[in-house]
Structure formats: C-alpha cells, structure tokens
C-alpha positions as CSV (number, residue, x, y, z in Angstrom):
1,X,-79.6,79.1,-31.0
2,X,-77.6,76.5,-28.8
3,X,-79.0,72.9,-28.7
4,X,-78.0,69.5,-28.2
5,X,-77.7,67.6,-30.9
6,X,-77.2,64.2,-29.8
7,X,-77.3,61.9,-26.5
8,X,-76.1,58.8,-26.1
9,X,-75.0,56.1,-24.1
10,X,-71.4,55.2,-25.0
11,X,-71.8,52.2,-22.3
12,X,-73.9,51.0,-19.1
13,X,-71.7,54.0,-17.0
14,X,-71.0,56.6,-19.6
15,X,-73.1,58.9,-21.1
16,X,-71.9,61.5,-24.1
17,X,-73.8,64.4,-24.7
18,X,-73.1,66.4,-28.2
19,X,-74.2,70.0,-28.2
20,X,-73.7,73.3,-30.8
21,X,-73.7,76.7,-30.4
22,X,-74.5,78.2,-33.5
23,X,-72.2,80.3,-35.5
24,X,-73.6,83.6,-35.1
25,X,-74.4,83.1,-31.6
26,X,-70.7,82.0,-31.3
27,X,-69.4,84.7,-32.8
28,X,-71.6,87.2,-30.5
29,X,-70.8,85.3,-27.1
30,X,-67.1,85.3,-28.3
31,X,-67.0,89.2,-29.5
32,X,-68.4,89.9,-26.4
33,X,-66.0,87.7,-23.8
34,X,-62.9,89.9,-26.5
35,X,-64.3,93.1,-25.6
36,X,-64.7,92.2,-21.6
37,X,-60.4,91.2,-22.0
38,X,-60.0,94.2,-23.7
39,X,-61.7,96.4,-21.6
40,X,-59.0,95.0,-19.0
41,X,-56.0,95.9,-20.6
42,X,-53.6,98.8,-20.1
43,X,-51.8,100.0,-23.3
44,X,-49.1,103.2,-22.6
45,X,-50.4,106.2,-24.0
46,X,-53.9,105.1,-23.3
47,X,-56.4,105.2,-20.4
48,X,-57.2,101.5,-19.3
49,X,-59.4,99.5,-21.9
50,X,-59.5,102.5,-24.6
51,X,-57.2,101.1,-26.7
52,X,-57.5,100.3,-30.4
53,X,-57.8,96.1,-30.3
54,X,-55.0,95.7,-32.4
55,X,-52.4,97.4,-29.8
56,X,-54.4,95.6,-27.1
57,X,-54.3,92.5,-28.4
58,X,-51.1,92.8,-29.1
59,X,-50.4,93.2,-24.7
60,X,-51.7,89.5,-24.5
61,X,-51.3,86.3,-24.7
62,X,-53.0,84.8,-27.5
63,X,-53.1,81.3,-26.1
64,X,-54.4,82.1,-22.4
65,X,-56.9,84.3,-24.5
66,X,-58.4,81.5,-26.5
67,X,-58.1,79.2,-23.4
68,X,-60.4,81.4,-21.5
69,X,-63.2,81.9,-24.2
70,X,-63.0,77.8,-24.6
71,X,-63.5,77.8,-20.8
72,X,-66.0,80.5,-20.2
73,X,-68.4,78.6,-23.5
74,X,-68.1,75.5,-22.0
75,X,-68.9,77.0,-18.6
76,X,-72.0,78.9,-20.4
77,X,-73.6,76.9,-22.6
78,X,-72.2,73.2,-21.1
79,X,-74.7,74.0,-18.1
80,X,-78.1,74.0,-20.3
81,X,-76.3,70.8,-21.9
82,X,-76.3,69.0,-18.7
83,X,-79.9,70.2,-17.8
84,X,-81.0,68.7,-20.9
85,X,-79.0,65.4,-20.8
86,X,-79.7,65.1,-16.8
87,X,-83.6,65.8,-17.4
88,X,-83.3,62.4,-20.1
89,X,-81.3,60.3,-17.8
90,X,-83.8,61.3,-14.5
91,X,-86.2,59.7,-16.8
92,X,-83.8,56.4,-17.0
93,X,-83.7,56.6,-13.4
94,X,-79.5,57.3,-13.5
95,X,-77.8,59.0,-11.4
96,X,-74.4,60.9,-13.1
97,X,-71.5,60.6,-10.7
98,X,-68.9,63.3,-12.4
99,X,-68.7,64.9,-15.9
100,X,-65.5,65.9,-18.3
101,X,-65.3,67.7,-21.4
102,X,-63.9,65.8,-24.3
103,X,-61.3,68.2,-25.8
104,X,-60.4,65.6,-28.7
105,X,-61.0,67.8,-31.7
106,X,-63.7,66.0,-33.4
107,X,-65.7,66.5,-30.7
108,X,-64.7,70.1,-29.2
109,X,-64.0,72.9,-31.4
110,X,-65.0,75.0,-34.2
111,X,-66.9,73.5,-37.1
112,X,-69.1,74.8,-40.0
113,X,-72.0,75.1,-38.1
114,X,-70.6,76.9,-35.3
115,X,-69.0,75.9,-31.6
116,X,-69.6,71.9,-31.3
117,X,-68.2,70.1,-27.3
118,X,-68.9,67.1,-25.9
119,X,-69.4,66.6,-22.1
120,X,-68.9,62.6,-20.8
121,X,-71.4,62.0,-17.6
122,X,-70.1,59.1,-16.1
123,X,-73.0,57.3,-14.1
124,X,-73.6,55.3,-11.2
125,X,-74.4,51.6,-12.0
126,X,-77.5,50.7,-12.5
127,X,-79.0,48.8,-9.2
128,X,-81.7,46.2,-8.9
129,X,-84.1,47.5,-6.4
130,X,-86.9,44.7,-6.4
131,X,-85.4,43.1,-4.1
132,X,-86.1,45.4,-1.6
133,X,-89.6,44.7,-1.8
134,X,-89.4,41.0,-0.7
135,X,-87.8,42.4,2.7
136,X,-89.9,42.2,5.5
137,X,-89.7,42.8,9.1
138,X,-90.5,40.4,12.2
139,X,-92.8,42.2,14.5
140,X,-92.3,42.3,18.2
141,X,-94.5,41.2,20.5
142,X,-94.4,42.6,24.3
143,X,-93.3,38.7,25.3
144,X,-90.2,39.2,23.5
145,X,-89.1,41.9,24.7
146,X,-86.6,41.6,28.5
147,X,-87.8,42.6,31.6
C-alpha cells in the first residue's frame, strides 16, 4: 500500500513531501506499465506484441523504458501525494504555487522498502490578513454627492 511517509516544511515557502510505494505494489504497477510497452512492440517473425519479452525487450531502448515507468509512478501515485500534503497545508491556510520532483537519489528511487520520491511544493508567502479588518469605509451621504 502507497503512503506518505513524511511532510515537512523545509522553510516558510517550501514544503517536501516523502511518499513510498511499497515493494510488491511496485513491482505489480511496474510489471504491468512492461507488459503495456510490450504489448507495443513489433518483433519480425511475430504478430505485434506476441513476442517472447526477451526478443522484445531487446527492440527497445532500455533507458527511455525506465524513464517512462519513473514518469508514469510519479504521475500515479505523486497525485494522491499531493492530495494528502495539500489537505495538511489547507489546514495551515497555504497556498502551493508550483511542485517538482526531487530526482536526487536519496530521495527518488528504489529502496528496501519499495519505490520512495519526493515532490517540493513551493508556496505562496504567508500574508497578514488582520489588517484588513481595521479597514473601514466612509459612508456617503446624498449632500455629498454633485448635482
């Protein structure tokens, strides 16, 4: 099961938010985005996407393979992590202005416990509202107004 396993304010405008996908989730989310790639490739001497793996596999490029599955997890299961870590700033009354994943690798990558990221929210400053309050407006009267 995915969760977020930490949230934190780095500083007043930047928020990090730690989450993990658990290994055998991973594993299933990342079996399954393999078999979609496959199903995609044409080997000779084989109808479209009936292939044995190893002869498809060998068709692509290993790199723009593993760039997609990091892209397509983050795209997943980085959208419940900003739900979560949105729903705990709300309640801080913050406002997040734009979001990046951190791809340094003690962050983002594979670890014992599964597929670990971390998503920086960058937020809005905070702002002083209470002096809104003391604002107040003249009223007209008909006298003041021109002919």
């Amino acid at each position: 099961m995915s969760k977020l396993v930490n949230s934190q304010h780095k500083n007043d405008l930047t928020y990090n938010v730690d989450y993990l996908v658990e290994k055998d989730e991973y594993q299933a989310w990342r079996q399954k985005l393999v078999n979609q790639i496959l199903s995609t490739v044409e080997v000779t001497g084989f109808r479209k996407g009936k292939a044995p793996a190893e002869l498809a596999m060998k068709q692509l490029n290993l790199k723009s393979v593993e760039e997609t599955i990091l892209q397509e997890t983050i795209s997943k299961f980085g959208a419940k992590a900003l739900e979560e870590a949105k729903e705990k700033l709300k309640a801080e009354n913050r406002v997040v202005q734009s979001q990046t994943v951190d791809f340094n690798p003690d962050f983002t990558g594979l670890s014992d416990d599964g597929f670990k990221f971390r998503i920086v929210l960058n937020l809005l400053p905070k702002i002083d509202l209470s002096a809104l309050e003391k604002i107040s407006e003249p009223k007209i009267k008909k006298e003041d107004l021109p002919p």
